[in-house]
MITOR-307431 format. One record per residue (C-alpha): residue in one letter; x, z, y. Coordinates in steps of 0.2 Angstrom, whole numbers, plus 5000, padded with zeros to 4 digits. Example, Ala and Ser with C-alpha at 12.3 -4.5 7.8 and 13.67 -1.06 7.14 Angstrom:
# MITOR-307431
a506250394978 s506850364995 
***
This chain:
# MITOR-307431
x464547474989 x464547654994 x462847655003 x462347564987 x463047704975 x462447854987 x460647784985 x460847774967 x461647954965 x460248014978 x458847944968 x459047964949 x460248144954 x458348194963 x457448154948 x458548254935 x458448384947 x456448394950 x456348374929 x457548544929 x456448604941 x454948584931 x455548644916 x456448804926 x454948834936 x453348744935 x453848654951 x453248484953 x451648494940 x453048564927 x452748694912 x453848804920 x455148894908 x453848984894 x452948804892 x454348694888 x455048834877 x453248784869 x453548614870 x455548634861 x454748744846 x453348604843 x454648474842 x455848574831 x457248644846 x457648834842 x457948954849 x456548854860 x456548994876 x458548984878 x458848794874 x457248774887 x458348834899 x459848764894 x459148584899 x458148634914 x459848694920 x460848554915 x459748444922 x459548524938 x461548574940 x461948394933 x460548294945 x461248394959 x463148364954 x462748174955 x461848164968 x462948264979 x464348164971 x465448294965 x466148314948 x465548144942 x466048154926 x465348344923 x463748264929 x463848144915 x464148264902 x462748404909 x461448234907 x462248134894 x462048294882 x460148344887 x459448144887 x460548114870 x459248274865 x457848204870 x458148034864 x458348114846 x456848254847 x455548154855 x455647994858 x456847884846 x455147864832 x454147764844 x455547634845 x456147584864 x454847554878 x454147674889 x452447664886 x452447694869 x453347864873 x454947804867 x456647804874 x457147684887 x456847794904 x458047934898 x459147804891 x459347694907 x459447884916 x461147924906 x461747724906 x461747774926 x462647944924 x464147844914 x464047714927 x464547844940 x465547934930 x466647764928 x466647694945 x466647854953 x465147934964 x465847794981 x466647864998 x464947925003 x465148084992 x465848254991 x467348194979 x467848074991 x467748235006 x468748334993 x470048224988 x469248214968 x470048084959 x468948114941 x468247924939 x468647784926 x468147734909 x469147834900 x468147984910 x466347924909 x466647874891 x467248044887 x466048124895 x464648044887 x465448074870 x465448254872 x463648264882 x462848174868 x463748264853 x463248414861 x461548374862 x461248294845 x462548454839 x461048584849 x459748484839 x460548504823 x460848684825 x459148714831 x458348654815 x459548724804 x458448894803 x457048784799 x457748714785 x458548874778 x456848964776 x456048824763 x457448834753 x457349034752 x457149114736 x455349184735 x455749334721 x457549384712 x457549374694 x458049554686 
***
């Protein structure tokens, strides 16, 4: 079960990391910082330059974490909170497959953060070579909890600016 686990953490904790990378630094075909800063204005995520890099590096520190197995649970809220974001800026209005841009891939990519979060990133890992005992349900449901009412939290607050200039007196009456 640990080689199983290890290959698992390896693979999807890569891929979080290569799409922080992306959004850090144009690594891998990416926008690099400036262009997903473009990308979070267009889809209503302000301040779009500092929230930009707030997910690149949640992705990157939390796909790094996971795959290196350490720190499950912080994994999971670092991913849990930048994929309960996406889910809610970008793809929950084209309903759940993947090729209609909607939100199965990130949805299957935090389902495996919680996983590891509450079976614990296996022997093959660095809390196992530490002696890091965070893993269990209670953990990985928690974590989850707070990643994704982070995110949804980030999104709220980053439209809030939005919506207070339509509202916006236009003259004052004398």
């Amino acid at each position: 079960m640990s080689v199983a686990l290890l290959v698992l953490r390896v693979v999807v904790g890569a891929l979080f990391a290569g799409h922080g990378s992306q959004k850090l630094f144009g690594w891998f075909r990416g926008h690099g910082l400036k262009g997903t800063a473009g990308f979070f204005e267009n889809v209503g995520l302000r301040p779009a330059l500092p929230l930009a890099f707030l997910a690149g590096v949640s992705e990157l520190a939390g796909g790094l974490l996971l795959g290196f197995g350490l720190f499950a649970p912080v994994a999971a809220v670092l991913l849990a909170g930048v994929m309960a974001t996406a889910i809610a800026a970008v793809h929950w209005k084209n309903g759940v497959w993947a090729q209609d841009g909607g939100f199965e891939f990130p949805l299957v990519m935090a389902a495996v953060a919680f996983a590891v979060a509450a079976i614990g990133p296996g022997s093959v890992s660095l809390d196992n070579a530490f002696g890091i005992d965070w893993a269990g349900l209670k953990w990985a449901i928690g974590a989850v909890a707070v990643g994704a009412a982070g995110g949804l939290a980030t999104l709220a607050l980053g439209r809030l600016p939005r919506r207070a200039q339509r509202h916006e007196p236009t003259a004052h009456a004398a």
